[in-house]
matplotlib code that plots the C-alpha trace (Angstrom):
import matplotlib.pyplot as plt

x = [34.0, 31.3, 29.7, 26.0, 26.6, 24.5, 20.9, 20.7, 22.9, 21.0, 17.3, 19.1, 20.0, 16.4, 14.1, 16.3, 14.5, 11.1, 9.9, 6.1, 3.9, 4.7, 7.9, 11.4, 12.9, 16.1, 15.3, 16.0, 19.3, 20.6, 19.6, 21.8, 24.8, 24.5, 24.0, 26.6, 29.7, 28.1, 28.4, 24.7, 23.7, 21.1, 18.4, 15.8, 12.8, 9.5, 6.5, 3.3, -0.2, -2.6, -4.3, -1.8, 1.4, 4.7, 6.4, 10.5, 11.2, 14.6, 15.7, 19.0, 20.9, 23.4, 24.0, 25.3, 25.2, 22.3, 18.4, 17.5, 16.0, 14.2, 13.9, 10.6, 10.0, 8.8, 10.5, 7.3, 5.7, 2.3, 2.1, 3.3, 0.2, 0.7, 4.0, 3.8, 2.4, 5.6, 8.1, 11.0, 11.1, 9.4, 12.5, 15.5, 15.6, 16.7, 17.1, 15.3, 14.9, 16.6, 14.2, 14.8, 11.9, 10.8, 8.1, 8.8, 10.7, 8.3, 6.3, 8.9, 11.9, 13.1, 12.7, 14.8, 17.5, 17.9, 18.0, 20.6, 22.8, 22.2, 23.0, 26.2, 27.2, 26.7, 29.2, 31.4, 31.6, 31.2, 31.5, 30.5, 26.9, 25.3, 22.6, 21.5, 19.7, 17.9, 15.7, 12.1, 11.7, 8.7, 7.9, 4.3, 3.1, 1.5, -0.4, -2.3, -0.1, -0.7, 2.8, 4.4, 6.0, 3.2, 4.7, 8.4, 7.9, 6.6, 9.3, 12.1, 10.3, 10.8, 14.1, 14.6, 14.3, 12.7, 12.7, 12.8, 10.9, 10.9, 10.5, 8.5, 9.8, 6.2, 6.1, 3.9, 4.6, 1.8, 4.0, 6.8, 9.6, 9.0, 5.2, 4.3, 5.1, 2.6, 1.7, -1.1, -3.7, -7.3, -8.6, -10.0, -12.7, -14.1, -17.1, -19.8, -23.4, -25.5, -28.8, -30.8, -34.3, -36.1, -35.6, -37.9, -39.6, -39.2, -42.2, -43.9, -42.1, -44.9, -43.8, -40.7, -38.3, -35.5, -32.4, -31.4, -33.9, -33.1, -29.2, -29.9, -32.1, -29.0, -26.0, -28.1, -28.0, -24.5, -24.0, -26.1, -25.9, -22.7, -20.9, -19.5, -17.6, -14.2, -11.9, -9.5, -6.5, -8.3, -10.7, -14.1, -15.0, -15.8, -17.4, -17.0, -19.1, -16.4, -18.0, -22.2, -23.2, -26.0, -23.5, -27.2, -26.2, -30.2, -31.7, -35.5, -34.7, -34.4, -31.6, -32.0, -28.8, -27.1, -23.9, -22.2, -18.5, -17.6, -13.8, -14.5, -11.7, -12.5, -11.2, -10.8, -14.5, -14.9, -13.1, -14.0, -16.1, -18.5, -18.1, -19.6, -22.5, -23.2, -23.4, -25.0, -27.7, -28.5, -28.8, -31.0, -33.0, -32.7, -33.7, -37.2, -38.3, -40.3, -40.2, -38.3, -40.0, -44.1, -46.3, -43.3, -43.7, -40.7, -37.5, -34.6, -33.0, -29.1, -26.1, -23.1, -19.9, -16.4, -13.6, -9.5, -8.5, -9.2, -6.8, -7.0, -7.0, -3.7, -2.1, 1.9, 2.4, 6.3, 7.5, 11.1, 10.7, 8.4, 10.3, 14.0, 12.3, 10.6, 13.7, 15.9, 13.4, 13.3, 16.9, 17.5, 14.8, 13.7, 10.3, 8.3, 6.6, 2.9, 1.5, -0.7, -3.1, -4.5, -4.3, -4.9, -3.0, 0.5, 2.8, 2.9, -0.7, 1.7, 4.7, 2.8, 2.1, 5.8, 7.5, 6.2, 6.5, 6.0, 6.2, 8.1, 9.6, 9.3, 6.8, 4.2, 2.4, 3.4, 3.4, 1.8, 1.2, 2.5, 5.9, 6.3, 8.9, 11.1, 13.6, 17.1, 17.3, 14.6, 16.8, 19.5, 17.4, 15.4, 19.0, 20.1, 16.9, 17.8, 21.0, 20.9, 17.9, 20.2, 23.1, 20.3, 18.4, 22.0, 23.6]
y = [5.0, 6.1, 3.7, 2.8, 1.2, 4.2, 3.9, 7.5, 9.1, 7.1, 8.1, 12.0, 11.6, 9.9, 12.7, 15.1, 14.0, 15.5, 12.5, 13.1, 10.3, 10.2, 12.1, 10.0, 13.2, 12.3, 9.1, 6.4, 7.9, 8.2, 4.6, 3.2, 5.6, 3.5, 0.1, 0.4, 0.5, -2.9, -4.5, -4.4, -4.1, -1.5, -0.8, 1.9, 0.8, 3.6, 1.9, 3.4, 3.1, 5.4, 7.6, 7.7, 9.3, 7.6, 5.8, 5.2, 2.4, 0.7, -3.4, -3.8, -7.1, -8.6, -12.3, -15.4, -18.9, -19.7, -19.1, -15.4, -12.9, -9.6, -6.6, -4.0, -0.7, 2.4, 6.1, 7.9, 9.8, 11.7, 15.0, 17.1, 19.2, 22.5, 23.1, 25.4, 23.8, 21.5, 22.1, 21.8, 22.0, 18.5, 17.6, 18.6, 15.7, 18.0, 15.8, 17.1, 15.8, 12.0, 11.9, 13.1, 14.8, 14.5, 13.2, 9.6, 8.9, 6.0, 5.5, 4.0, 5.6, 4.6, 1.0, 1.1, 3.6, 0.3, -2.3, -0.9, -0.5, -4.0, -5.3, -2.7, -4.1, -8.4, -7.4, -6.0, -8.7, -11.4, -10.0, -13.8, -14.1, -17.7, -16.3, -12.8, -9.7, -8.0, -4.6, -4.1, 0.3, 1.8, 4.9, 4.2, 2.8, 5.6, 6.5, 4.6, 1.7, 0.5, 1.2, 0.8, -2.9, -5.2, -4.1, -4.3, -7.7, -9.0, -7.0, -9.1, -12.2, -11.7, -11.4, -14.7, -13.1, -15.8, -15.2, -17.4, -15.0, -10.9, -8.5, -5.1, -3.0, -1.0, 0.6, -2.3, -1.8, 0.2, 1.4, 0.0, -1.9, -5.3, -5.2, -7.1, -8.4, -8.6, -12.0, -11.3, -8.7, -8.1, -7.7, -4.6, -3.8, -0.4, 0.7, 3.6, 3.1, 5.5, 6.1, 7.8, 9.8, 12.8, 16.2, 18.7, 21.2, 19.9, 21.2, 19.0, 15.7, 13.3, 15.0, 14.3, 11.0, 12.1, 9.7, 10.3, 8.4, 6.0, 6.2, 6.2, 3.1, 1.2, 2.5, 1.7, -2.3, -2.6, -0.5, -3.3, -6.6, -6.8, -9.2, -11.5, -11.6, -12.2, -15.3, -17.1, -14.8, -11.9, -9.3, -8.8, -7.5, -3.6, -1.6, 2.1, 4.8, 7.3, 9.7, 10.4, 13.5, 15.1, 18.1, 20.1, 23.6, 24.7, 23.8, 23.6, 21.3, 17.4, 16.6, 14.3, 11.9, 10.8, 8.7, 6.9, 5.7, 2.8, 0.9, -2.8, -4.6, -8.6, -11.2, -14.9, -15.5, -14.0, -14.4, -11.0, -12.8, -14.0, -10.7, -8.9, -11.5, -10.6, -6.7, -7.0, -9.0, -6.9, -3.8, -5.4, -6.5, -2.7, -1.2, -3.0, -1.1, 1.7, 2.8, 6.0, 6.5, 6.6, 6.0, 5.0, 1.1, 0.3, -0.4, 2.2, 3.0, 2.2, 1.6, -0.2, 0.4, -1.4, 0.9, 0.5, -3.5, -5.8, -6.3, -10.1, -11.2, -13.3, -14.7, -16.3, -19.7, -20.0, -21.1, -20.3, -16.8, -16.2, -18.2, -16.6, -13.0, -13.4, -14.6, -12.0, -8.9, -11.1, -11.2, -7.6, -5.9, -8.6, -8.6, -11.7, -10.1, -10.5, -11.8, -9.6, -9.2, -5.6, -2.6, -1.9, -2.7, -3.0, -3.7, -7.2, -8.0, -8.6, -9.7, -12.9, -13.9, -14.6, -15.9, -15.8, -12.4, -10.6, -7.3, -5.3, -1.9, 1.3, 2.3, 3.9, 6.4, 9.3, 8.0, 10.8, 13.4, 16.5, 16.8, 12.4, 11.4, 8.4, 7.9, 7.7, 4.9, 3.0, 3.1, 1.4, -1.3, -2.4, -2.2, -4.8, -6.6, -6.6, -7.6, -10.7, -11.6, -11.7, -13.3, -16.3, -16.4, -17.1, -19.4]
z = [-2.1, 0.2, 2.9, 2.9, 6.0, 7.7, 7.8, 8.9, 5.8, 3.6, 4.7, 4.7, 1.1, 0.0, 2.0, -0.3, -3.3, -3.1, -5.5, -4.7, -6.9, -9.9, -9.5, -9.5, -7.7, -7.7, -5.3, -7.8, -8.5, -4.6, -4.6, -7.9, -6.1, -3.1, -4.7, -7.1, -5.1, -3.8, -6.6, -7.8, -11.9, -12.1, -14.3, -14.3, -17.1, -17.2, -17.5, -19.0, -20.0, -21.7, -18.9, -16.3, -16.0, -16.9, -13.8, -13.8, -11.4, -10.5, -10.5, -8.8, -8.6, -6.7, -8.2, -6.5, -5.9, -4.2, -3.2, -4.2, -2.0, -3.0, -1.6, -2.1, -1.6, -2.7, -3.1, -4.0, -0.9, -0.8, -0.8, 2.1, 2.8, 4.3, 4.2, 6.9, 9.1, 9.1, 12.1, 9.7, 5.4, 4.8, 2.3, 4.8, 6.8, 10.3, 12.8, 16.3, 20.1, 18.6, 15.4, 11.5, 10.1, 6.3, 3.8, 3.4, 6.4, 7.8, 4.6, 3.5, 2.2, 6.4, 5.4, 1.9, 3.6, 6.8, 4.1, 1.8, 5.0, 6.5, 2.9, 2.8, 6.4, 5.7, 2.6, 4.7, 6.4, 4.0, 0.4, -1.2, 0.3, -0.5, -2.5, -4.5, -3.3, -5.3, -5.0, -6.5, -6.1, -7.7, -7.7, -8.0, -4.7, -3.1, -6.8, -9.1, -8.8, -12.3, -14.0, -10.5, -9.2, -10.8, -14.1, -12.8, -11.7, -15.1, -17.0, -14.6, -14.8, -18.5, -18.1, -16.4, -13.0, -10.0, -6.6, -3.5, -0.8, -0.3, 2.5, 1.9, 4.0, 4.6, 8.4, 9.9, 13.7, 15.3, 18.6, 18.9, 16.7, 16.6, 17.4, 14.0, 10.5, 8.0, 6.6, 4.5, 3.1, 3.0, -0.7, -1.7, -3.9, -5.3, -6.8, -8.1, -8.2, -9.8, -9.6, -12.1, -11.2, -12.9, -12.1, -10.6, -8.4, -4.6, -3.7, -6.6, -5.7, -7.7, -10.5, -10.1, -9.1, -5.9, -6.8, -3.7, -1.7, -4.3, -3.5, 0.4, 0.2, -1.9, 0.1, 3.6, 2.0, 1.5, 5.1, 6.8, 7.7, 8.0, 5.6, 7.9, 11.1, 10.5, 10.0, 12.1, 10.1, 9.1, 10.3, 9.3, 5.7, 6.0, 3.5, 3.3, 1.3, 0.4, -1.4, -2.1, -4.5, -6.9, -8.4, -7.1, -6.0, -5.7, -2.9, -4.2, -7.3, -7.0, -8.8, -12.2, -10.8, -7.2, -6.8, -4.2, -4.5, -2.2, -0.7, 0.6, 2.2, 2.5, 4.0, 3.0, 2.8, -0.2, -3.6, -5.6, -8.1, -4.9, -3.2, -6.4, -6.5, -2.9, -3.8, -6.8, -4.8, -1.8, -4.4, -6.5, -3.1, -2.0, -5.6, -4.9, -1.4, -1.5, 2.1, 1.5, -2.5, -1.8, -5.3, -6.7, -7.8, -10.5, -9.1, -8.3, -11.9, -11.1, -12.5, -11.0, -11.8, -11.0, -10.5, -10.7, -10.4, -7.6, -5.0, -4.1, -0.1, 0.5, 3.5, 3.1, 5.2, 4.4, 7.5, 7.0, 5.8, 8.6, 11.2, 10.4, 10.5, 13.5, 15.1, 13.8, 15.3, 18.8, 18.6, 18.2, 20.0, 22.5, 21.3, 19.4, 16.6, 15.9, 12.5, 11.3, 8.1, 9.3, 7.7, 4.0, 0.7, -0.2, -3.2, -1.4, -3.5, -6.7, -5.3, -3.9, -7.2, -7.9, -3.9, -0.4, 0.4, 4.3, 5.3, 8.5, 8.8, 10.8, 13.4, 11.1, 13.8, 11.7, 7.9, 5.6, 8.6, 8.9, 10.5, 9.8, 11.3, 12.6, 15.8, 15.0, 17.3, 15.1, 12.1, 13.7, 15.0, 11.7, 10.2, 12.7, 12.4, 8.0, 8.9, 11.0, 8.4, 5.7, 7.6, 8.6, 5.3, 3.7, 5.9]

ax = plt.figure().add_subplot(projection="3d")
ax.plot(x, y, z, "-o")
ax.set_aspect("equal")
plt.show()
């Protein structure tokens, strides 16, 4: 039987598998070879839904007599850009200068590869834990995330599946292992507006009606005031226009239509129903000025549009799950870990639905750059980290 007790074998085998969104890639399957021998039951369901591509995830099990902790992750990685512009072959996993190189080594194939091995060494050691371990892999994380781990939890919760707390082992320190653990999330919230006008000659603007002056006087109301100053857990709410455009290639006609497409993260001020009434507000506000639309006197023709489903703001308060993780990372690397809610979204968003759920993994300076990488060193840490975590959670 082979070990899984090394975190650095087991990262080798998953950057292998080039399983870029949606692609399992051979990922899922390393994992079930390494689980098995451990005495988990795996299953592999593939989710779908009409305009997105099939998803294969994997639920693995380890059953016993107590509370039940899970395990989440994610085997899909981004694309690896410009392949030659890579130091090494992204999927090789060459280890350089006391680091492996590879798509998905942070982000977060690092963080399943040091979990699998702390679970594989607390067996070792004590092969009737006081409790079940389970795993929660999608292959859908870094995609659409619609046939991904919210599906996956409401398939196992169908199948009698409950769960006491989970760790997602995203890369959440910013420099060094052990700088922070993620407690909570801001929300996020998408959306197009669309402003119609009418086409025409620009040197004849009267007879015709720019949308973008239209657009610019919307998107500068959402841009500004700002929508509040942050909260005692959570930074302030920032809105980003992500993409403006007319489709105009010729530069003397005034388009007939101009959109913007906009990301808002929020914090605990808002719920998204309040946050939309906000928007929808200040645009209808803005739609009425006619600073940068002279002789024009009815309101800016728009259309908003919602897009993708809302991620909801969270923050966990379990004390124990907090408190036993923090210890375990002061332990091990003699740091005291900083609770966090920055940075964007993570699978956490469902998971909190069903158990108090935190996230720690790698050091994430390098997740979906070219030449990502993580320190040999760091793997054997976080596996220590998982380890004593499990050891404590179970006691």
């Amino acid at each position: 039987m082979k070990s899984s007790t090394d975190p650095v074998q087991n990262l080798a085998q998953l950057i292998a598998c080039p399983s870029v969104t949606p692609a399992e890639g051979g990922a899922l399957t390393a994992i079930q070879t390494m689980l098995a021998p451990l005495g988990f039951s795996v299953e592999r369901p593939v989710f779908s839904e009409a305009g997105t591509p099939d998803v294969e995830n994997l639920y693995a099990r380890r059953s016993g007599n107590g509370p039940h902790l899970m395990f989440a992750g994610h085997t899909d990685v981004v694309p690896v850009g410009d392949e030659i512009a890579w130091t090494v072959p992204p999927f090789s996993a060459e280890i350089r200068n006391g680091e492996m190189y590879g798509r998905g080594a942070v982000d977060m194939k690092g963080g399943i590869a040091c979990f699998v091995a702390a679970v594989a060494r607390c067996l070792e050691k004590n092969s009737a834990l006081k409790g079940s371990i389970s795993f929660v892999i999608t292959g859908d994380e870094e995609g659409p995330s619609i046939n991904g781990t919210g599906k996956l939890l409401e398939w196992a919760k169908a199948k009698g599946e409950s769960w006491d707390a989970a760790i997602v082992g995203e890369p959440t320190n910013p420099a060094r292992l052990g700088d922070m653990i993620k407690v909570g999330r801001r929300g996020s919230l998408s959306g197009t507006i669309t402003v119609q006008g009418v086409q025409g000659h620009a040197a004849y603007p009267h007879l015709a009606d720019n949308p973008v002056r239209g657009l610019v006087t919307l998107v500068d109301s959402l841009l500004y005031p700002v929508f509040d100053e942050g909260t005692k857990d959570f930074q302030p709410t920032n809105l980003e226009v992500t993409t403006i455009d007319v489709g105009n290639p010729a530069v003397n006609v005034i388009p007939n239509t101009a959109t913007a497409t906009f990301n808002i993260r929020f914090n605990d001020t808002w719920t998204d129903e309040t946050l939309m009434a906000e928007i929808h507000n200040r645009l209808d506000q803005a739609s009425r000025r006619h600073k940068l639309r002279p002789g024009k006197s009815e309101p800016v023709n728009y259309e908003l549009n919602w897009r993708n489903r809302v991620s909801h703001v969270f923050l966990t308060h379990d004390e124990k799950l907090i408190g036993l993780l923090s210890s375990s990372i002061e332990k091990v690397t003699g740091t005291r870990p900083q609770l966090s809610t920055s940075g964007g979204t993570s699978d956490a968003r469902f998971i909190k639905d069903y158990c108090p759920v935190v996230e720690f993994g790698l050091v994430g300076k390098t997740m979906h750059m070219v030449d990502e990488r993580v320190a040999i060193a760091d793997l054997e840490t976080l596996t220590q980290v998982y380890e004593r975590f499990i050891s404590d959670f179970f006691a």
